[in-house]
C-alpha positions in Angstrom: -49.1 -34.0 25.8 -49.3 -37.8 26.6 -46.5 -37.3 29.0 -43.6 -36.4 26.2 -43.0 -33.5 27.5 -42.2 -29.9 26.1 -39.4 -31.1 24.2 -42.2 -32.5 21.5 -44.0 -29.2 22.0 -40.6 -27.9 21.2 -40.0 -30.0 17.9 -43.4 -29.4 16.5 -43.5 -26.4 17.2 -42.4 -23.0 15.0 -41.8 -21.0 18.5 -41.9 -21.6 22.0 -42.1 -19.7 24.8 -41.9 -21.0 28.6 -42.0 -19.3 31.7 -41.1 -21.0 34.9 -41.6 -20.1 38.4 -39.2 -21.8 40.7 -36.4 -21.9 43.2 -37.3 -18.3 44.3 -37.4 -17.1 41.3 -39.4 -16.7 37.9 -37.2 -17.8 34.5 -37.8 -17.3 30.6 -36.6 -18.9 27.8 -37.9 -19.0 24.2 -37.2 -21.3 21.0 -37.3 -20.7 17.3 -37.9 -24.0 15.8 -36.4 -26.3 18.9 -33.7 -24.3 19.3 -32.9 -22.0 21.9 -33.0 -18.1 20.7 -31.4 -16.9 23.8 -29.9 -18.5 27.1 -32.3 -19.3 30.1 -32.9 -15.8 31.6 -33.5 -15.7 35.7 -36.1 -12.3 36.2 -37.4 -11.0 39.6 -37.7 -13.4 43.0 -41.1 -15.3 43.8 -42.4 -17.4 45.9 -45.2 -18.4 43.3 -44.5 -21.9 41.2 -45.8 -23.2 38.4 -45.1 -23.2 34.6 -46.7 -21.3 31.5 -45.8 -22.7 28.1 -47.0 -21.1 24.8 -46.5 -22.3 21.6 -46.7 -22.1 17.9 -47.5 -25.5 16.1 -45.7 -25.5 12.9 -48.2 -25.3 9.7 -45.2 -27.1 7.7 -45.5 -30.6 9.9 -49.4 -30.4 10.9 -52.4 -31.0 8.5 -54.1 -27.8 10.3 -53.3 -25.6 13.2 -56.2 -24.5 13.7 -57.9 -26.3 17.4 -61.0 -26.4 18.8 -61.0 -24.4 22.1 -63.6 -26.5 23.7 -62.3 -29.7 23.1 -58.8 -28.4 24.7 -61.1 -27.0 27.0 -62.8 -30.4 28.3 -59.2 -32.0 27.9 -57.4 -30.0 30.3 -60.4 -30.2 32.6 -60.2 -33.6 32.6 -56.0 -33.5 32.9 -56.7 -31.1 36.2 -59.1 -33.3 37.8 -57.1 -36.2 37.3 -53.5 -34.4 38.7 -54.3 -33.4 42.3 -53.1 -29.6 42.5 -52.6 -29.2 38.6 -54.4 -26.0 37.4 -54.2 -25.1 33.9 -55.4 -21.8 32.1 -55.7 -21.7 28.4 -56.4 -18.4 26.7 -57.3 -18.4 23.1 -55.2 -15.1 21.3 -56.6 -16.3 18.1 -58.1 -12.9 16.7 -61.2 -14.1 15.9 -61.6 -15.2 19.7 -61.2 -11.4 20.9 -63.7 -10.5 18.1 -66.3 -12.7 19.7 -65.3 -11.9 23.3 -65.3 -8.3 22.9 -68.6 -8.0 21.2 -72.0 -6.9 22.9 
């Protein structure tokens, strides 16, 4: 995100949930708007790295939260090819989304 960081994500956001894998290990920690609902939570060892962050924007600070999932798409295409050894998945859970991908 223009290279703010999650702690924008985090502040304009109404939840967010991050999963780190790192130091051996693979480590949680979710927020209910910015703050913290429980303490950084260390899981099962790893040798996989890399970080997942999904998030909520908040309806209350943003004219629509509603995104276009091609143009994220072609963004983080675009991000990845840029950043040698970056690799980002985005998975739309919107329920319209599963509709269209589970019909015949």
């Amino acid at each position: 995100l223009h290279g703010v960081g999650v702690s924008v994500v985090n502040a304009l956001s109404t939840k967010v949930s991050v999963e780190i894998k790192t130091d051996g290990y693979r480590w949680t920690q979710d927020y209910k708007l910015g703050v913290p609902t429980a303490a950084l939570e260390r899981h099962e060892a790893t040798d996989e790295t890399g970080t997942s962050v999904t998030f909520w924007a908040d309806g209350d600070i943003f004219e629509t939260t509603e995104y276009s999932f091609e143009t994220l798409s072609r963004r983080f295409q675009e991000m990845a090819f840029l950043n040698k050894g970056l690799t980002i998945k985005l998975t739309d859970e919107r329920e319209s989304a599963k509709a269209v991908a589970g019909a015949d």
